[in-house]
N, C-alpha and C positions, 0 to 999 in steps of 0.2 A: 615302456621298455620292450625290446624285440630280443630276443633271444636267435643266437648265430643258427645258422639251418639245421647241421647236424644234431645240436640236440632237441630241435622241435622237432624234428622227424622221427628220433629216439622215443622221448616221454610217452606217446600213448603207447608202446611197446611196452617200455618197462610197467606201467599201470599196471597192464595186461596182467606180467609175468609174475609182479610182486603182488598185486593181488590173488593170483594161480596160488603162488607159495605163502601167503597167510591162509589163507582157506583149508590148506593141505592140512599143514602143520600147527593149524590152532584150531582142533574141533566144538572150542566152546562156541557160544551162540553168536556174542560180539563179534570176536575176531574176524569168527567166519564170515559172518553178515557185512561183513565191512571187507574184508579181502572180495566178495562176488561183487560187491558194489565198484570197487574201486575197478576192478577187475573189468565189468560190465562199463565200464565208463569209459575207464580206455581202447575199447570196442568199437563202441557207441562213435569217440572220435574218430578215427580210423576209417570207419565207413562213411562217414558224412565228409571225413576228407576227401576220399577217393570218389562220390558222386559229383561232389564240389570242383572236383578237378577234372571229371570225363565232363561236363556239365561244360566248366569254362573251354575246353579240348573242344568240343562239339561246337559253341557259339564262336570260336577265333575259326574254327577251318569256313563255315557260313560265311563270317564278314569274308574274308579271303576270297573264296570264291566270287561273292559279290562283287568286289574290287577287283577282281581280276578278269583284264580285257578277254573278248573273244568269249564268256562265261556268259 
């Protein structure tokens, strides 16, 4: 199952945020622990998207160059 872009692009945000807002607003231990987690997770993707993505950005402009005459 592929979910349409806009909300893959969305979810590790909301992780983020609604982990942000359990941790705030439920001091006990659980909650908390579980709001930084979920919190830290959608971080976690976030940034391995965006290396994931300078990563493939950097290996397509290489091939290109390659392929491209006069280079």
């Amino acid at each position: 199952m592929q979910l349409p872009g806009p909300v893959y692009e969305t979810l590790p945000m909301l992780y983020v945020l609604v982990g942000i807002a359990v941790a705030i607003t439920h001091p006990e231990p659980m909650p908390f622990g579980s709001g930084i987690l979920l919190a830290s997770g959608g971080l976690i993707i976030l940034v391995r998207r965006r290396r994931h993505r300078a990563r493939q950005r950097r290996r397509l402009r290489r091939q290109w160059a390659a392929n491209t005459p006069g280079a």
